[in-house]
mmCIF file of the N, C-alpha and C atoms, coordinates in Angstrom:
data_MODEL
# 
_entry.id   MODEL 
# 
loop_
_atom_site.group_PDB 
_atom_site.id 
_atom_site.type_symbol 
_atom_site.label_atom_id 
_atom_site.label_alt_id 
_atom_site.label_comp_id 
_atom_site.label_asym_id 
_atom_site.label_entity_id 
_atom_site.label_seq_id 
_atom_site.pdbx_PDB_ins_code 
_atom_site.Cartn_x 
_atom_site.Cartn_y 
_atom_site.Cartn_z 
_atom_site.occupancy 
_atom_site.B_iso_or_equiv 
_atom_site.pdbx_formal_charge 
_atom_site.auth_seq_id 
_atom_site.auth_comp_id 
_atom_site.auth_asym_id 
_atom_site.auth_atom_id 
_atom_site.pdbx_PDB_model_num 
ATOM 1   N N  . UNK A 1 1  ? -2.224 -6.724  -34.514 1.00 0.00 ? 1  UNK A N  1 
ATOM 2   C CA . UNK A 1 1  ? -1.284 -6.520  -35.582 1.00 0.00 ? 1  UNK A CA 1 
ATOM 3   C C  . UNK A 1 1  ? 0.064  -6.152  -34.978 1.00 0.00 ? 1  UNK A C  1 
ATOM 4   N N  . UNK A 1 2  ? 0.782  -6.162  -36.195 1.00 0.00 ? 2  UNK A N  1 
ATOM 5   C CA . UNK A 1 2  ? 2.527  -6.209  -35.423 1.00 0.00 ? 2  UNK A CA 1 
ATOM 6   C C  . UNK A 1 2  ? 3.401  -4.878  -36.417 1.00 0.00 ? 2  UNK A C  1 
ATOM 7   N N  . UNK A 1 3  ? 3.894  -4.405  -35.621 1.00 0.00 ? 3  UNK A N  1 
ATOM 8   C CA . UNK A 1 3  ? 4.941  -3.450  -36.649 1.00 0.00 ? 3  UNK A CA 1 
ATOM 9   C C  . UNK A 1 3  ? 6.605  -4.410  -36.405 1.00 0.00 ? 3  UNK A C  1 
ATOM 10  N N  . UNK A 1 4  ? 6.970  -4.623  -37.720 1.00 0.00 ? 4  UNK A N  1 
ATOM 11  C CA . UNK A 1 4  ? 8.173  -5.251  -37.692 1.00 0.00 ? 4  UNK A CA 1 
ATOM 12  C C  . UNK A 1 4  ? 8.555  -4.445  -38.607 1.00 0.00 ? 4  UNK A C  1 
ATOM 13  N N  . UNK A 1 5  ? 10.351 -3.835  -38.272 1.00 0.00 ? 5  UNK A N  1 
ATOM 14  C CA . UNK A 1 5  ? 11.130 -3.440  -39.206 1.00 0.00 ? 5  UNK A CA 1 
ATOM 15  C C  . UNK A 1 5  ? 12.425 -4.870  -39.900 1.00 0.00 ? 5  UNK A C  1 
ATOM 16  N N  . UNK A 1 6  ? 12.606 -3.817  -40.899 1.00 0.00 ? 6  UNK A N  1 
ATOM 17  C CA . UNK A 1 6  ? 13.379 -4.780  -42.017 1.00 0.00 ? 6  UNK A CA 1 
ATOM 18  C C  . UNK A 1 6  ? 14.541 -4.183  -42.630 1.00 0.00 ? 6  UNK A C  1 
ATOM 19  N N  . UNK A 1 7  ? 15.348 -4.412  -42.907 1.00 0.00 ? 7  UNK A N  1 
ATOM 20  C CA . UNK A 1 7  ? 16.506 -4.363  -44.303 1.00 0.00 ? 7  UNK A CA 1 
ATOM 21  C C  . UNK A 1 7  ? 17.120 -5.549  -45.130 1.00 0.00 ? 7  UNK A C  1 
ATOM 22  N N  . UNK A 1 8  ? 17.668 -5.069  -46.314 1.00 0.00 ? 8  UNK A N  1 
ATOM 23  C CA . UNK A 1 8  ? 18.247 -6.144  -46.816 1.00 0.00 ? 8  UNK A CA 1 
ATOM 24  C C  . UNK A 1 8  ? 19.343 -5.825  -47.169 1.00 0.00 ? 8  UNK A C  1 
ATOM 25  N N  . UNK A 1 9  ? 20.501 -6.540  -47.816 1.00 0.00 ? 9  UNK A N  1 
ATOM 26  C CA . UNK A 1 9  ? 21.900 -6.234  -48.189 1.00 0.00 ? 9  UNK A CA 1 
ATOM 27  C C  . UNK A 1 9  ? 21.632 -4.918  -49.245 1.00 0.00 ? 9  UNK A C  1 
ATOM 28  N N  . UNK A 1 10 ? 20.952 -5.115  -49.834 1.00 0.00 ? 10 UNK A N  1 
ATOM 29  C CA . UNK A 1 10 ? 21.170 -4.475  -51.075 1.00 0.00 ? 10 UNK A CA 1 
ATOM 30  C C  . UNK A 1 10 ? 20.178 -2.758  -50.825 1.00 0.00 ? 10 UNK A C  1 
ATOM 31  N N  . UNK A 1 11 ? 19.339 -2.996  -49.618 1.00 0.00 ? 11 UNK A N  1 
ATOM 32  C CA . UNK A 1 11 ? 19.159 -1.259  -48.824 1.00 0.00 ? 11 UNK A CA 1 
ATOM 33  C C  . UNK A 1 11 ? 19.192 -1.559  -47.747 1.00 0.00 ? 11 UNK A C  1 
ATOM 34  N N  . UNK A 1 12 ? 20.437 -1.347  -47.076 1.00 0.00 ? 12 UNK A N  1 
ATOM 35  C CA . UNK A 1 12 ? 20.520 -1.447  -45.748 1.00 0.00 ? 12 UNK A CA 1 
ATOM 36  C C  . UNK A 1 12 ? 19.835 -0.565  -44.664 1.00 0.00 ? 12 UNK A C  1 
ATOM 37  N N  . UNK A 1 13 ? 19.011 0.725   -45.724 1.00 0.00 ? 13 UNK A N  1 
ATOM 38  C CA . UNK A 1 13 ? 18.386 1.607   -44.285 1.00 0.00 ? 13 UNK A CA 1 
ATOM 39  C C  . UNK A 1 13 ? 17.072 0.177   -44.352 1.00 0.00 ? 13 UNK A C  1 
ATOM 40  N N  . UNK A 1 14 ? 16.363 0.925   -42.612 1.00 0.00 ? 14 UNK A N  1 
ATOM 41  C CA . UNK A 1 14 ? 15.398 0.436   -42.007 1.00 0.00 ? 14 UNK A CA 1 
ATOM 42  C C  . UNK A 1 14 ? 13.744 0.798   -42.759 1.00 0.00 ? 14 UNK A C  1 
ATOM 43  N N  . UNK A 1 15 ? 13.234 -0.495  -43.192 1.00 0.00 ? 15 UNK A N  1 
ATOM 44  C CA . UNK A 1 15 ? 11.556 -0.101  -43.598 1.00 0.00 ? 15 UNK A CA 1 
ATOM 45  C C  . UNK A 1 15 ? 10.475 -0.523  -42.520 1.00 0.00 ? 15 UNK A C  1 
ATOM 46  N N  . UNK A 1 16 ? 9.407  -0.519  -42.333 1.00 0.00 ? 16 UNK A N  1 
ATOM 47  C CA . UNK A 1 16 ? 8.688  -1.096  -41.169 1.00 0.00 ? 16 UNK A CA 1 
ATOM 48  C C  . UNK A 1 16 ? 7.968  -1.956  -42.073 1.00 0.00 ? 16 UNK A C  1 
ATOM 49  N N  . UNK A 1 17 ? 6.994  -2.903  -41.571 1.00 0.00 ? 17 UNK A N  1 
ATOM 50  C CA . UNK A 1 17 ? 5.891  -3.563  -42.215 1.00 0.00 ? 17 UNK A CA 1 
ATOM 51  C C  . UNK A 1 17 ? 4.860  -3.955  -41.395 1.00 0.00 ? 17 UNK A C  1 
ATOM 52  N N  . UNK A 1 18 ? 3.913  -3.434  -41.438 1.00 0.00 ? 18 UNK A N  1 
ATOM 53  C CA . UNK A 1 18 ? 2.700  -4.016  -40.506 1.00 0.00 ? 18 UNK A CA 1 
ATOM 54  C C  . UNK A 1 18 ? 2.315  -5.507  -41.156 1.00 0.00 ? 18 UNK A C  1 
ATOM 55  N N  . UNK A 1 19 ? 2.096  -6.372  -40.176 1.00 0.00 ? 19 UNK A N  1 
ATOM 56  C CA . UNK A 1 19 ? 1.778  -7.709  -40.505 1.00 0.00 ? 19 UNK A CA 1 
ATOM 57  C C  . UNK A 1 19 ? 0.560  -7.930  -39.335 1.00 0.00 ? 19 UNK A C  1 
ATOM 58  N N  . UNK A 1 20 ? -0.632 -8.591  -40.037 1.00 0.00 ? 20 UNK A N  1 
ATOM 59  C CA . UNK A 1 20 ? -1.383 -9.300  -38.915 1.00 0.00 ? 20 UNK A CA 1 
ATOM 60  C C  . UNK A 1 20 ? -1.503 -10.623 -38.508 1.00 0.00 ? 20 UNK A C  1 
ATOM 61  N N  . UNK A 1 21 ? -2.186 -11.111 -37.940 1.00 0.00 ? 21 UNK A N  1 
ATOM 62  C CA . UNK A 1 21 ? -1.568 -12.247 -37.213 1.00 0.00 ? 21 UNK A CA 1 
ATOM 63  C C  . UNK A 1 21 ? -1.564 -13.773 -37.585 1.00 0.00 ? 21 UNK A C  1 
ATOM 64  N N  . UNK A 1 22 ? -2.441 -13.583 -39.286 1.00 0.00 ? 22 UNK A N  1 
ATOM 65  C CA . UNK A 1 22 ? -2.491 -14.397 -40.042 1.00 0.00 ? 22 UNK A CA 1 
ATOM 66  C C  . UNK A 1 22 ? -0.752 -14.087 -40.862 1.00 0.00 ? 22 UNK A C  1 
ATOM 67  N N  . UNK A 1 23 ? 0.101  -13.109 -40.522 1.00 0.00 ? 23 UNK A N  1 
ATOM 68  C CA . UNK A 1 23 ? 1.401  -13.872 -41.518 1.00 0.00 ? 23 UNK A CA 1 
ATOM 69  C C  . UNK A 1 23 ? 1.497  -12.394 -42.481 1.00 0.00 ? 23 UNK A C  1 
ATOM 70  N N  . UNK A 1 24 ? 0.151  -11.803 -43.346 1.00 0.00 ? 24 UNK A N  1 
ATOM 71  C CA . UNK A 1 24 ? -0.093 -10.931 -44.169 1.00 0.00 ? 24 UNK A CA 1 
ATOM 72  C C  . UNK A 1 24 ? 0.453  -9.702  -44.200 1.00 0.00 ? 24 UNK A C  1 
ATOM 73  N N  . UNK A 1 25 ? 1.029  -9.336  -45.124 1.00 0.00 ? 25 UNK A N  1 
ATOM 74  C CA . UNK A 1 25 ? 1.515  -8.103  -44.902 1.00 0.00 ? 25 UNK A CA 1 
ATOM 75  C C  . UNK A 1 25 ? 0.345  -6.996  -45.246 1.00 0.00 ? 25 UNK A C  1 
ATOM 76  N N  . UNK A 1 26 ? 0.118  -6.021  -44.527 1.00 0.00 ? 26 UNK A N  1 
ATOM 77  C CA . UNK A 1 26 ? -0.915 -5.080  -44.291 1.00 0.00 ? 26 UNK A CA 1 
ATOM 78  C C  . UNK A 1 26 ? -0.277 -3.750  -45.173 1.00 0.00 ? 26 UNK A C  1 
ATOM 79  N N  . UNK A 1 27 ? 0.670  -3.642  -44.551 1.00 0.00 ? 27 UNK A N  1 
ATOM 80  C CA . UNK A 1 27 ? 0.881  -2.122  -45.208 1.00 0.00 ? 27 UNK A CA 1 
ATOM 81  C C  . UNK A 1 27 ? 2.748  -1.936  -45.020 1.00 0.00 ? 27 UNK A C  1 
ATOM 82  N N  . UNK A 1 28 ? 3.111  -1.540  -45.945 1.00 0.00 ? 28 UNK A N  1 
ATOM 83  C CA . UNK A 1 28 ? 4.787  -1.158  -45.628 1.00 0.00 ? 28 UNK A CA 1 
ATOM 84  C C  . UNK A 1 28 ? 5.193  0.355   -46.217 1.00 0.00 ? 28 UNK A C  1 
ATOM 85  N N  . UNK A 1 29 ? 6.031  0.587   -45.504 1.00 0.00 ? 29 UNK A N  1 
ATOM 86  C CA . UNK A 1 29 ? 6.817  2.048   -45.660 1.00 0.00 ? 29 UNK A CA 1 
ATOM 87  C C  . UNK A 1 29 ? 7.430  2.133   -47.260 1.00 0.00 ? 29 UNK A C  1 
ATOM 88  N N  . UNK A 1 30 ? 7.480  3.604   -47.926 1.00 0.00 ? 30 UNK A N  1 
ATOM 89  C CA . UNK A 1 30 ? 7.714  3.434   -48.923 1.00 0.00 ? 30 UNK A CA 1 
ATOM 90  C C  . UNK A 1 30 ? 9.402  4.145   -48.251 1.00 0.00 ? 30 UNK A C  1 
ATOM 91  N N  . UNK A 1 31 ? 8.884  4.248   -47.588 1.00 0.00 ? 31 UNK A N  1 
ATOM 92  C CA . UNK A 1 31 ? 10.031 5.846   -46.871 1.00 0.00 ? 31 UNK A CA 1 
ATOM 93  C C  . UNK A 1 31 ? 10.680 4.740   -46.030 1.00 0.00 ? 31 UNK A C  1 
ATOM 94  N N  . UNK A 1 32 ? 12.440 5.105   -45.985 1.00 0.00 ? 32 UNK A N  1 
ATOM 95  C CA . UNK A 1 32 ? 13.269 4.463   -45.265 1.00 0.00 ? 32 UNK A CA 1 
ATOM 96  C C  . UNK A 1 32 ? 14.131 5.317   -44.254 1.00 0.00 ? 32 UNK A C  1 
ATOM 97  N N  . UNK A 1 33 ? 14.085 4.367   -43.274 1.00 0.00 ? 33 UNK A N  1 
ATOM 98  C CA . UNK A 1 33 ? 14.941 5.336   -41.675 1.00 0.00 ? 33 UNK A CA 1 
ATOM 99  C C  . UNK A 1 33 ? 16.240 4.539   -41.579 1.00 0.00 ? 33 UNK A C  1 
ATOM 100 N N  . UNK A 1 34 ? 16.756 5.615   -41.000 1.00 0.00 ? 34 UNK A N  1 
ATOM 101 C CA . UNK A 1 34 ? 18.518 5.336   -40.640 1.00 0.00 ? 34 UNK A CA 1 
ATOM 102 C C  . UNK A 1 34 ? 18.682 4.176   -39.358 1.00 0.00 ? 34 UNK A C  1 
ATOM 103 N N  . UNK A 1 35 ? 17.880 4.023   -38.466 1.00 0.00 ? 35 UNK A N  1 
ATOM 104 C CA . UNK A 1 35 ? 17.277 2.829   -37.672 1.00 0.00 ? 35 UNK A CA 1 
ATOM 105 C C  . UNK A 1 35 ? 16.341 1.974   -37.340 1.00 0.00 ? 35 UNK A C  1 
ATOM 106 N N  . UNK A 1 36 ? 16.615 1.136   -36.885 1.00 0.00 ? 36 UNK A N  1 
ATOM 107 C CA . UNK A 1 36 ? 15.628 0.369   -36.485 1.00 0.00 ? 36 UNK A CA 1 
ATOM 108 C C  . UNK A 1 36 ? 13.860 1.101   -35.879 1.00 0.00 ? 36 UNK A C  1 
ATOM 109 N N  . UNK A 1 37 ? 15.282 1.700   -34.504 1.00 0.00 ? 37 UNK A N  1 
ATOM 110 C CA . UNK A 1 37 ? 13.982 2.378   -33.578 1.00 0.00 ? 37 UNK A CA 1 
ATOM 111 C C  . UNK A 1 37 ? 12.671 3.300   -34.668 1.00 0.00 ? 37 UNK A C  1 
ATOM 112 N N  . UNK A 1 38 ? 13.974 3.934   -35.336 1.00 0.00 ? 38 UNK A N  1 
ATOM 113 C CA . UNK A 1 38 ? 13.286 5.148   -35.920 1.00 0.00 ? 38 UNK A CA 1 
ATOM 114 C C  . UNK A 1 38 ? 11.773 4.413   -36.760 1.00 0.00 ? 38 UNK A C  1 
ATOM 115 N N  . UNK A 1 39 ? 12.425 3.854   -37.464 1.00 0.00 ? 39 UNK A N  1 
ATOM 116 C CA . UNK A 1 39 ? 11.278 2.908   -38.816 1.00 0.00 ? 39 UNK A CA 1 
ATOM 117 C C  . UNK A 1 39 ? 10.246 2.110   -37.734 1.00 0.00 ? 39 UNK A C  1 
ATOM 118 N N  . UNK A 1 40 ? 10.252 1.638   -36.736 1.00 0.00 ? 40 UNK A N  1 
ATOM 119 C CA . UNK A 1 40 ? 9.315  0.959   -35.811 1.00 0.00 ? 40 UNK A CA 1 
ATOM 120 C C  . UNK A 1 40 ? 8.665  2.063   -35.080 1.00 0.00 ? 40 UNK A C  1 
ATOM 121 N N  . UNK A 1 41 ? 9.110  3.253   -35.156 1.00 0.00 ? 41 UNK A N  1 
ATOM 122 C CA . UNK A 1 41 ? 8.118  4.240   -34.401 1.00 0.00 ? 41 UNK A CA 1 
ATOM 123 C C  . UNK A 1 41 ? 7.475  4.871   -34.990 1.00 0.00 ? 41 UNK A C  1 
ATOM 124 N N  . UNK A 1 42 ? 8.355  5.084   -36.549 1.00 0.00 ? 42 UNK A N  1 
ATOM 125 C CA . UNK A 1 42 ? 6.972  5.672   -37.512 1.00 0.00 ? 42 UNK A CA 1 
ATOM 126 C C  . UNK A 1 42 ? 6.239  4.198   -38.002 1.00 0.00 ? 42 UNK A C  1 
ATOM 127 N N  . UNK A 1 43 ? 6.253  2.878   -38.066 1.00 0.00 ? 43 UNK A N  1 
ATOM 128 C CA . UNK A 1 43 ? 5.384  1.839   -38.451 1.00 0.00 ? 43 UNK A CA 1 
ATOM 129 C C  . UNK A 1 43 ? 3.853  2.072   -37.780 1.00 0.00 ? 43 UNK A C  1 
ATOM 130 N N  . UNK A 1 44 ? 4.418  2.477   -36.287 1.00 0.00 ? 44 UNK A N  1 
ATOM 131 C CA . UNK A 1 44 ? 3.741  2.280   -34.853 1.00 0.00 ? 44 UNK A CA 1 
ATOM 132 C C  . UNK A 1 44 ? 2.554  3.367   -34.467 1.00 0.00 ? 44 UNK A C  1 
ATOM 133 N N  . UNK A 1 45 ? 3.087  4.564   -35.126 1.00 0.00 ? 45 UNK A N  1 
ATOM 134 C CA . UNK A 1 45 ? 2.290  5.330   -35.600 1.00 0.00 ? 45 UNK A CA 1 
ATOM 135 C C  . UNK A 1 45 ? 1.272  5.566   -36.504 1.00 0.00 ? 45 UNK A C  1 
ATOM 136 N N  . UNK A 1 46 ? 1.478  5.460   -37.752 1.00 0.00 ? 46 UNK A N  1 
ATOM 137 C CA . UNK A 1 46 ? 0.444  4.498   -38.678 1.00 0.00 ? 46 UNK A CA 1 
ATOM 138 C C  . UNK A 1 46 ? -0.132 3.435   -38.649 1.00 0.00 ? 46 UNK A C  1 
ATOM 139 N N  . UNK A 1 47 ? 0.449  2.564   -37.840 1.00 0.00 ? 47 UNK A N  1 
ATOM 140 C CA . UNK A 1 47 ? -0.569 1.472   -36.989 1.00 0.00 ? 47 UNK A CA 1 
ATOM 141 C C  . UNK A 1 47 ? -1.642 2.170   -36.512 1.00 0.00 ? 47 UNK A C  1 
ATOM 142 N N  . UNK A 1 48 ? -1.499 3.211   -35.290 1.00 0.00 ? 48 UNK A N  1 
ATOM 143 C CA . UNK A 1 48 ? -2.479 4.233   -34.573 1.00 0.00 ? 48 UNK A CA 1 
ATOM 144 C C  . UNK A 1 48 ? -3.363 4.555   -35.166 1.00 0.00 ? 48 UNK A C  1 
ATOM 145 N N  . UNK A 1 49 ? -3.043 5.212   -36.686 1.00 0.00 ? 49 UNK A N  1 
ATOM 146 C CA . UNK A 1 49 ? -3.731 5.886   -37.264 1.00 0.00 ? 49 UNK A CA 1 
ATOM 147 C C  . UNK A 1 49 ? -4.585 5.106   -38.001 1.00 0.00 ? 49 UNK A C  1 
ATOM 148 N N  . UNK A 1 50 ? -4.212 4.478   -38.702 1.00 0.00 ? 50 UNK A N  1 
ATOM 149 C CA . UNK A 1 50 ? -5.426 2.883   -39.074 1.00 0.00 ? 50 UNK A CA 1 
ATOM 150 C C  . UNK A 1 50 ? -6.369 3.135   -38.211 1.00 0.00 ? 50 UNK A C  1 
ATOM 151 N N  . UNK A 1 51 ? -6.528 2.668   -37.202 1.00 0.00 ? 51 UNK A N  1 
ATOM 152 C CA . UNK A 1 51 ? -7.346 2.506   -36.501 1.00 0.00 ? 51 UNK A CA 1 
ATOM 153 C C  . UNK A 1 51 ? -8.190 1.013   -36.860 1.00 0.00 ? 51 UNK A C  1 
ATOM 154 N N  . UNK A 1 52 ? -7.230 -0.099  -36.761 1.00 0.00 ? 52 UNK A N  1 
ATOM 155 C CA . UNK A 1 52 ? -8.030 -1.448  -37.290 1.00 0.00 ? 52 UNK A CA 1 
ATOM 156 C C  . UNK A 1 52 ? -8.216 -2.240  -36.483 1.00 0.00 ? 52 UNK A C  1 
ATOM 157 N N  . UNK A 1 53 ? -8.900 -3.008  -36.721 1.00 0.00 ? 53 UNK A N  1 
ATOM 158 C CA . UNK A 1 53 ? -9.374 -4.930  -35.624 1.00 0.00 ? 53 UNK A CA 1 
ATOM 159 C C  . UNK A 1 53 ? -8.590 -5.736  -36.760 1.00 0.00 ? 53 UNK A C  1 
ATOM 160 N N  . UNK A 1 54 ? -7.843 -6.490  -36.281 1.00 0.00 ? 54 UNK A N  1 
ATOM 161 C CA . UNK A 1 54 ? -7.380 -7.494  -36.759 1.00 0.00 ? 54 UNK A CA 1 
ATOM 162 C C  . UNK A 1 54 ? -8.177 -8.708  -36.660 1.00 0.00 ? 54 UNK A C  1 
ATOM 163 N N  . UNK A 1 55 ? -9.098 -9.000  -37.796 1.00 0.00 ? 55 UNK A N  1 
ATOM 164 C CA . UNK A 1 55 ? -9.746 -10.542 -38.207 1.00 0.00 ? 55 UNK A CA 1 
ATOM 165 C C  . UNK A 1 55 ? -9.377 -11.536 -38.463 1.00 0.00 ? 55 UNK A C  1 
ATOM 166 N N  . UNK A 1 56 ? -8.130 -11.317 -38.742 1.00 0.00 ? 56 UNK A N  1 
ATOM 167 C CA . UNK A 1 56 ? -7.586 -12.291 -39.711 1.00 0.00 ? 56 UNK A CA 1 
ATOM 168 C C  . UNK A 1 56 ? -7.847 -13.817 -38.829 1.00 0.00 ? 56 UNK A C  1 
ATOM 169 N N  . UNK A 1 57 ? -7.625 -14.387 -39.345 1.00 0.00 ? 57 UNK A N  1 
ATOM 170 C CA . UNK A 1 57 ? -7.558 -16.072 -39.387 1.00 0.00 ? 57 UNK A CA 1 
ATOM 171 C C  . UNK A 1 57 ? -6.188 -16.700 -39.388 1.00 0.00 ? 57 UNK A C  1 
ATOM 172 N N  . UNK A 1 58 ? -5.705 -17.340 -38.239 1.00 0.00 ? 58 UNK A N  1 
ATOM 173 C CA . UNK A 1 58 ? -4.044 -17.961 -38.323 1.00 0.00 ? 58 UNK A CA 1 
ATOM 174 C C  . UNK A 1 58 ? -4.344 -19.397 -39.224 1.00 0.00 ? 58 UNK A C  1 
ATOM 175 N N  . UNK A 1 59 ? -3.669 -19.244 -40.595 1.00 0.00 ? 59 UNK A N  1 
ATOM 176 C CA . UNK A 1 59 ? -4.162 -20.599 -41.118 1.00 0.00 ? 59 UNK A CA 1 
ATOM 177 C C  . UNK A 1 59 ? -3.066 -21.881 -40.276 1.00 0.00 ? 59 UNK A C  1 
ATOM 178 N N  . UNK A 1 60 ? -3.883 -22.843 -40.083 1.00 0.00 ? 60 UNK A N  1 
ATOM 179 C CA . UNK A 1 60 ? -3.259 -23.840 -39.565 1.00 0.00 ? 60 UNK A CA 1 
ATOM 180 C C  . UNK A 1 60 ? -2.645 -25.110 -40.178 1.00 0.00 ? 60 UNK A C  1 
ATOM 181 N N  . UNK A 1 61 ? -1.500 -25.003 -40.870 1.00 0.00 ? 61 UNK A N  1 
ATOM 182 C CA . UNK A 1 61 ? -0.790 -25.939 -41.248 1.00 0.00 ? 61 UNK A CA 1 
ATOM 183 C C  . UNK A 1 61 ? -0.161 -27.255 -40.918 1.00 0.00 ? 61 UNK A C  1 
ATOM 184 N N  . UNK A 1 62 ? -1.144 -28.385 -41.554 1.00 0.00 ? 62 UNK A N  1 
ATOM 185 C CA . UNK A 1 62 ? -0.839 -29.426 -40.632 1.00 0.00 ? 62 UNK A CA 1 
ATOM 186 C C  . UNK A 1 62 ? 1.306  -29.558 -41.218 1.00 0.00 ? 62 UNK A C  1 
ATOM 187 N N  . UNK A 1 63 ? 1.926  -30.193 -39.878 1.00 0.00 ? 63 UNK A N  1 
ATOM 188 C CA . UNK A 1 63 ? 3.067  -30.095 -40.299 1.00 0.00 ? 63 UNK A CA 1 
ATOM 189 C C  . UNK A 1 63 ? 3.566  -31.375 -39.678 1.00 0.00 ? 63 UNK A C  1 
ATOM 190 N N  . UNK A 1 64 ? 4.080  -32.149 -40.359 1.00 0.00 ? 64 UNK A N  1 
ATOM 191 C CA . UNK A 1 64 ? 5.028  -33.305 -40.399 1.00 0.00 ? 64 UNK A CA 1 
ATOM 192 C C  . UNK A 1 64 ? 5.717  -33.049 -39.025 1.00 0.00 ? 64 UNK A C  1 
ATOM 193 N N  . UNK A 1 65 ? 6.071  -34.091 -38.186 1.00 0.00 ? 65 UNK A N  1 
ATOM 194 C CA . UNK A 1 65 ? 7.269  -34.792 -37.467 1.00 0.00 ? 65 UNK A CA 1 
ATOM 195 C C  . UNK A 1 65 ? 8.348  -35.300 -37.638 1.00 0.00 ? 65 UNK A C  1 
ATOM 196 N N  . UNK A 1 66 ? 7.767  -36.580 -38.968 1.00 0.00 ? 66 UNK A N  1 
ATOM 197 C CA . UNK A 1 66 ? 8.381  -37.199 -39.110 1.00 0.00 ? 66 UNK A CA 1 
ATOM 198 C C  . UNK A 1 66 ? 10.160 -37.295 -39.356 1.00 0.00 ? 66 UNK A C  1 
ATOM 199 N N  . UNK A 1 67 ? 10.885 -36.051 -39.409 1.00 0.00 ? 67 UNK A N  1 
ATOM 200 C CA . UNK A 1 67 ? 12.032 -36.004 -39.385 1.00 0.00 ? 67 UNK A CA 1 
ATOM 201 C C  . UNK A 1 67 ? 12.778 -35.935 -37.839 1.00 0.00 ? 67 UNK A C  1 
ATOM 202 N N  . UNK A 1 68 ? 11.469 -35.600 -37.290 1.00 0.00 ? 68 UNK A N  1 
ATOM 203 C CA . UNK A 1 68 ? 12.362 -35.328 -35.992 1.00 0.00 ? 68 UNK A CA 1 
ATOM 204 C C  . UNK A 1 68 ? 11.982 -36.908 -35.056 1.00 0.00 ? 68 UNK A C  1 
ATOM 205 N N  . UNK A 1 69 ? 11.641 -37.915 -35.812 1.00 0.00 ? 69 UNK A N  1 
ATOM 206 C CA . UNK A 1 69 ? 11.611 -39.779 -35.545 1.00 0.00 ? 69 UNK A CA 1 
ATOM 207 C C  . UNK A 1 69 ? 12.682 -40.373 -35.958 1.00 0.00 ? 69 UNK A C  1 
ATOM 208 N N  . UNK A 1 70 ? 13.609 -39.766 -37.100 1.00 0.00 ? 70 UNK A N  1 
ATOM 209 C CA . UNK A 1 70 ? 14.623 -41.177 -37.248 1.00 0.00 ? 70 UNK A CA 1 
ATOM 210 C C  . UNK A 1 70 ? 15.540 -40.631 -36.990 1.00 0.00 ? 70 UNK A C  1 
ATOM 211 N N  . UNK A 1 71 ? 15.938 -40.107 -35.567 1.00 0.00 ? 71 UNK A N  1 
ATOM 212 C CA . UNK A 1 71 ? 17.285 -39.931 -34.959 1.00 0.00 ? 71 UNK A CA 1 
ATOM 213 C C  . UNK A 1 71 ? 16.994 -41.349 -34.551 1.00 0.00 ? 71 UNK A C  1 
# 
């Protein structure tokens, strides 16, 4: 699993989001940090504390070429 932090225009402080490796979002901060670092070290921590195996399944999307043929 992954801790990724986030903002958007409209709350510029930092949230974390645990995602596993299927894409899914697992769990996110309700609580927001003044940085990056900060929000990825408390994500990173509650990662710890979980204490999980990541099962997940990477779904595999078949995906077209075909645009990258008619140069």
């Amino acid at each position: 699993m992954q801790v990724a932090a986030f903002s958007t225009p409209a709350s510029p402080d930092w949230r974390w989001r645990i995602v596993n490796y299927a894409g899914e979002v697992v769990e996110e901060s309700h609580e927001t940090f003044p940085t990056i670092v900060t929000a990825v070290a408390d994500g990173t921590k509650r990662l710890v504390q979980m204490n999980v195996v990541d099962n997940s399944v990477i779904a595999r999307v078949p995906r077209s070429t075909s645009h990258l043929r008619r140069r």
